[in-house]
N, C-alpha and C positions, 0 to 999 in steps of 0.2 A: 185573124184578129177578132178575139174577144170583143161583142156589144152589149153594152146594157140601155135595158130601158124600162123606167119608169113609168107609173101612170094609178092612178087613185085619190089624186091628191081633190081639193076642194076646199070650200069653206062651209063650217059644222059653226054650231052653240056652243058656249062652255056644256061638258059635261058629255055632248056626243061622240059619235064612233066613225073615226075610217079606219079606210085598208088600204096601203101601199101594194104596190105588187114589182117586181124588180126580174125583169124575163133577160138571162143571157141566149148571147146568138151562136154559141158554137159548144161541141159536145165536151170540149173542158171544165165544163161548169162542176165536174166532180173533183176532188180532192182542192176544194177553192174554199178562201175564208170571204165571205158574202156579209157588208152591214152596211146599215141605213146611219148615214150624217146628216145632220142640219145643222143649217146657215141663219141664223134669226136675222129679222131685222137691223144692221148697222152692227153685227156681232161678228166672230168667227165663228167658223165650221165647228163644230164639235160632233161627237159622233155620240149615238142611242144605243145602237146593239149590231149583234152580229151572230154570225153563225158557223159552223162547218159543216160543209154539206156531206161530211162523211157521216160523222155520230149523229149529229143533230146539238155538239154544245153549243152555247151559247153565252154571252154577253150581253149584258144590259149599263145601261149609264144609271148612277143612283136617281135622277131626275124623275126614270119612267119605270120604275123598278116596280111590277103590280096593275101597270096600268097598259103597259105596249109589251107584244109578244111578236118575235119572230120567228117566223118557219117557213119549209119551203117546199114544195115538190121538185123534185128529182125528175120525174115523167116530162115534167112542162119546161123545167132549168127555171128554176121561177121561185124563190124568194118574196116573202110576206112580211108585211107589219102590219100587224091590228094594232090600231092605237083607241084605246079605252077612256074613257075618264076625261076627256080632254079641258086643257086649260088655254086663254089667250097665253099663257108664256112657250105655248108649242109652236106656237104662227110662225112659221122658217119655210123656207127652199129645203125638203127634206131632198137629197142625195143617194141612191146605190152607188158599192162601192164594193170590186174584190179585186183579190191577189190568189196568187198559187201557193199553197200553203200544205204542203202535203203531209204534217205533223200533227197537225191541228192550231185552233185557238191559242193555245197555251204557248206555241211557239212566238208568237206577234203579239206589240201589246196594242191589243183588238180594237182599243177608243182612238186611236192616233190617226189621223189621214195620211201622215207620210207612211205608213207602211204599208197603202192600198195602191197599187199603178192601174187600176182600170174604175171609170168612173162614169156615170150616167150624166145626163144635162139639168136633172132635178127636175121636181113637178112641188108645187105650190102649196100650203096647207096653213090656213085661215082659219083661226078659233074665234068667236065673238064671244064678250063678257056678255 
C-alpha cells in the first residue's frame, strides 16, 4: 500500500516562498501521475498541478501558472512544489495526491480529485496580507 506524505507547509508574507515536499512509501512511485490540491478556507479542493513521474509533464491550475512549479526526484519518490509569489488567496490545506497512470498526464484530466485514489492527510499553508 502506497503512502503519501506531506510536509513544508507554514505561514509566509504576501509575496514569500515555500516548498511543499510530497515523499511516497513504496517503489511504485514510477509510472504514477503525482499532484498538489488545495482546500481553502470554507471552499473545495481544487487542485494546482501535477506531474508524471515518467517525462516530468506537467500541469498547473491557471491561478499559479508562473508562480508554483512542480517537480520531483525519482531517487527520494518525492515530489515538490515551490510555491513563489505568494498571495493570502493560497491560505488552504494544500493535499498530495496520485494514481497509476502509466500513459501519462494526458491520459486523466490532471485538476480533478476523483481521478487520484491515493491521498496524503495535507499540511497547512498561511499567507499574510
Amino acid at each position: 500500500q502506497v503512502q503519501l506524505m506531506e510536509s513544508g507547509g507554514g505561514s509566509v508574507e504576501a509575496g514569500g516562498s515555500l516548498r511543499l515536499s510530497c515523499t511516497a512509501s513504496a517503489d511504485s512511485y514510477r509510472t504514477k501521475c503525482m499532484a498538489w490540491f488545495r482546500r481553502p478556507p470554507e471552499k473545495e479542493r481544487e487542485g494546482v498541478a501535477a506531474i508524471y513521474t515518467v517525462d516530468d509533464s506537467s500541469y498547473y491550475d491557471d491561478s499559479v501558472k508562473g508562480r508554483f512549479t512542480i517537480s520531483q526526484d525519482n531517487a527520494k519518490n518525492t515530489v515538490y512544489l515551490q510555491m513563489d509569489s505568494l498571495k493570502p488567496e493560497d491560505t488552504a490545506i494544500y493535499y498530495c495526491a496520485a494514481v497509476y497512470c502509466p500513459y501519462g498526464l494526458g491520459t486523466i484530466n490532471a485538476g480533478r480529485e476523483d481521478e487520484y485514489n491515493l491521498w496524503g492527510q495535507g499540511t497547512q499553508v498561511t499567507v499574510s496580507s
